[in-house]
C-alpha positions in Angstrom: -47.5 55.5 203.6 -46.0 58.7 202.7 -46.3 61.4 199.1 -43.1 63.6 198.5 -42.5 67.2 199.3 -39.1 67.2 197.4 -36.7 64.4 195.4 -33.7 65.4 197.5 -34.5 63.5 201.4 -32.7 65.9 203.8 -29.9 64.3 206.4 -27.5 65.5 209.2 -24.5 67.1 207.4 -20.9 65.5 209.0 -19.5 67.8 211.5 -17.4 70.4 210.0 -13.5 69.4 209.0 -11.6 70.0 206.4 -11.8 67.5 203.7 -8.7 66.9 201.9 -8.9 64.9 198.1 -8.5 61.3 198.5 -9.2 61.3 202.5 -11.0 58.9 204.0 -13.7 62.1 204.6 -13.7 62.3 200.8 -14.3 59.0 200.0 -16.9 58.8 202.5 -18.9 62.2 201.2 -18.4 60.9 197.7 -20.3 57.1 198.6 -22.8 58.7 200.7 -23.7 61.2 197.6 -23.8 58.7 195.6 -25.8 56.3 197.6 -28.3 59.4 197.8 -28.7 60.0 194.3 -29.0 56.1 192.7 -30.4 54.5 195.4 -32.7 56.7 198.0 -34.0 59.4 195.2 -34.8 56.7 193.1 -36.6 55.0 195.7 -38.6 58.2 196.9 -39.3 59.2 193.0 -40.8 55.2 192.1 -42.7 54.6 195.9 -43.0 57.5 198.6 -44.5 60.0 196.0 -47.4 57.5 195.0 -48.5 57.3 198.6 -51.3 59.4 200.4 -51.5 57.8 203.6 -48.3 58.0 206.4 -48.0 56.7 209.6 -44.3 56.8 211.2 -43.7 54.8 214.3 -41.8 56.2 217.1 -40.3 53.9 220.0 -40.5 56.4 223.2 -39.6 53.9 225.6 -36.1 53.3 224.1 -35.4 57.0 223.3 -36.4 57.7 227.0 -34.2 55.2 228.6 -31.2 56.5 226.2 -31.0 59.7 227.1 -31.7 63.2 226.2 -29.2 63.5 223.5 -31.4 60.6 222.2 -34.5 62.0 223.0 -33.2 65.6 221.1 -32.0 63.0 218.2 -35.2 61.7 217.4 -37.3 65.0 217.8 -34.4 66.3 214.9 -35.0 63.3 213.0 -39.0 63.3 213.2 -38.5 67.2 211.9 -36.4 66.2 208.9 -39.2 63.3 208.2 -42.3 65.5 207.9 -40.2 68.0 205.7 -39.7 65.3 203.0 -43.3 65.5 202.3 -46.5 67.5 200.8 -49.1 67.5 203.1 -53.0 68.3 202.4 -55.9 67.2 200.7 -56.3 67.4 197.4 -59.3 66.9 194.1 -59.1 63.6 192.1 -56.3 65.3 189.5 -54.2 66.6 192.4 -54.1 62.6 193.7 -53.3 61.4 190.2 -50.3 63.6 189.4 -49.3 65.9 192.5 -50.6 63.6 195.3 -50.4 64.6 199.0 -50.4 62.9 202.3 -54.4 63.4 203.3 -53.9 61.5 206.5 -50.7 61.2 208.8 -50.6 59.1 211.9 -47.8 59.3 214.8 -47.9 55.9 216.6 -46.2 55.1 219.9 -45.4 51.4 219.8 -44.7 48.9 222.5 -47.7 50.5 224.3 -47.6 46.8 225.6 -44.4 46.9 227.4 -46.0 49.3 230.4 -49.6 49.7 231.9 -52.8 50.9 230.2 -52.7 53.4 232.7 -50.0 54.9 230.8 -51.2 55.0 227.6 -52.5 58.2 227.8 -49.1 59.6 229.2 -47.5 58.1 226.3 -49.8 59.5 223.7 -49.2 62.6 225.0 -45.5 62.9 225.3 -46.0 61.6 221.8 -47.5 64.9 220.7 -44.8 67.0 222.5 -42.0 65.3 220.9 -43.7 65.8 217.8 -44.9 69.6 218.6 -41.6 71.2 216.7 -42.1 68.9 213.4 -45.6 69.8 213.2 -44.3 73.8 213.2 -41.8 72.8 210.4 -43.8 70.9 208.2 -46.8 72.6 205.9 -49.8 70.8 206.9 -52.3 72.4 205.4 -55.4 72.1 207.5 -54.2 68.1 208.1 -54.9 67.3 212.0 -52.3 64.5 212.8 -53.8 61.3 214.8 -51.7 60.1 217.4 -51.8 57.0 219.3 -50.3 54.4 221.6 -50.6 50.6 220.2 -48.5 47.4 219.9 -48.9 45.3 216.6 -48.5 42.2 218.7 -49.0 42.3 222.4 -46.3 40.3 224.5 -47.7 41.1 228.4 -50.7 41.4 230.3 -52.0 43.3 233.3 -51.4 42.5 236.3 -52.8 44.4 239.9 -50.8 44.2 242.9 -50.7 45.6 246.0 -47.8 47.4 247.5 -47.6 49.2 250.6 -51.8 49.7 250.7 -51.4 50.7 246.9 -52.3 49.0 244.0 -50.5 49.1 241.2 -50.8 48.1 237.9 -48.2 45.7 236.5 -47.4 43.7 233.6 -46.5 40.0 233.2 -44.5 38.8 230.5 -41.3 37.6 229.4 -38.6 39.8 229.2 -36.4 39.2 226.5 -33.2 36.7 226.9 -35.3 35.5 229.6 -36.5 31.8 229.8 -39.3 32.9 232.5 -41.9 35.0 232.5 -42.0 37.5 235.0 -44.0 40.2 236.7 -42.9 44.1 237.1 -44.1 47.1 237.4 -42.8 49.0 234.5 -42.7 52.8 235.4 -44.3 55.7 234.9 -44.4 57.9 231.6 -43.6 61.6 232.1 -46.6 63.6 231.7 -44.7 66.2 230.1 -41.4 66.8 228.1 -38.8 65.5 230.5 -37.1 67.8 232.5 -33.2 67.8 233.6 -34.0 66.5 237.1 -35.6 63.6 235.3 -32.9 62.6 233.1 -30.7 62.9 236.4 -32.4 60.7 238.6 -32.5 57.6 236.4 -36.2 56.9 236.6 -36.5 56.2 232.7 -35.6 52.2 232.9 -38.3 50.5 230.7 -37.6 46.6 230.0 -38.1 45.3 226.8 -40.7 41.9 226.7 -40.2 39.4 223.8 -43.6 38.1 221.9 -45.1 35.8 223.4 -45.4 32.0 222.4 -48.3 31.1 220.4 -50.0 27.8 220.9 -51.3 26.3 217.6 -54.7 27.8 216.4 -54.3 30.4 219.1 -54.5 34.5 217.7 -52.2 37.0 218.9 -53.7 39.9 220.4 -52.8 43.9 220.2 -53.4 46.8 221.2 -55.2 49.8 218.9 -54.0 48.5 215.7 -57.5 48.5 214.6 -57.8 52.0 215.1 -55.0 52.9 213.2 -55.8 50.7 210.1 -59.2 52.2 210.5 -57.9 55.8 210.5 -55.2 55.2 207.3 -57.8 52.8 205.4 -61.3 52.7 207.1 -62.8 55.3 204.1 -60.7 53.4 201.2 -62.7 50.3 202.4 -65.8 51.4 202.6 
């Protein structure tokens, strides 16, 4: 739920290369531009600059098990995100024709697809990654929430013990899967991950599909009630 900082939404230039008229480059530059300028301007000039709430989603199990150029890639992208928009509070004037985003939540999601034990891991790797876009970006005096949740929770816990240890597991099913199943599903790094983890192969989170509902029956989640509470709770009351 974003407001604007500028009409022009930044992207990762093509690596450099001589571009030649009438070369596939060219043609390319010339639909991107004009993709840019008649659809994506358009679409932050009638919708994201009316909006004072944001909350971007970030899936850190998936840029884990991908990689560090992956990891790097998203930390760029979040950067390039919080510089497309004015951030700070504002009086009733400032909301009507200059609005800002007041209130700006970072969610980890799938917070379901490892232990609650991890949450907190998660949350805080969360902050790391976002550490260098927070320097980029103008807040102005805006504190950032952060939190692990899942909009719809696919697994449940599960203690088991291993070698005198007990550990916490999930159950669920994983996805192309007809079975459910129970694993444990790894540990989040409790700080940026360093080379030697990247080498060692120890990011390999599975990915759970929802699970079935029986009629009548409500899904469950995790923390989305804080989050519509922190974006909407005052607009409510």
């Amino acid at each position: 739920m974003p407001a604007r900082r500028s009409t022009t939404p930044r992207f990762a230039p093509l690596p450099p290369a001589p571009t030649r008229p009438g070369s596939l480059r060219a043609k390319v530059i010339e639909a991107f531009e004009r993709y840019r300028n008649d659809v994506v301007r358009r679409f932050y000039d009638e919708h994201f600059c009316l909006f004072d709430r944001q909350i971007v989603l970030v899936d850190l199990l998936t840029c884990l098990n991908r990689g560090p150029a992956h990891f790097a890639d998203t930390q760029r992208a979040l950067c390039l995100t919080v510089e497309s928009f004015r951030y700070g509070r504002t009086g009733l004037l400032g909301r009507l024709f200059a609005p800002r985003i007041d209130r700006l939540l970072f969610a980890a999601s799938k917070a379901d697809h490892v232990a609650p034990s991890q949450h907190a891991a998660l949350r805080q790797l969360l902050e790391l990654l976002v550490a260098p876009a927070g320097r980029a970006a103008r807040f102005e005096g805006l504190v950032p929430e952060f939190l692990a949740l899942a909009a719809v929770r696919s697994t449940e816990v599960v203690r088991i013990e291993h070698q005198g240890q007990l550990l916490s597991c999930v159950r669920g099913r994983l996805k192309d899967e007809p079975r459910e199943t129970v694993l444990f599903p790894g540990e989040i790094p409790e700080g940026l991950p360093e080379p030697e983890d990247w080498a060692s192969g120890r990011f390999r989170f599975r990915e759970f599909a929802p699970r079935r509902l029986r009629p009548g029956a409500r899904g469950t989640h995790i923390r989305l009630d804080q989050a519509l509470e922190f974006l909407l709770g005052d607009k409510l009351r």
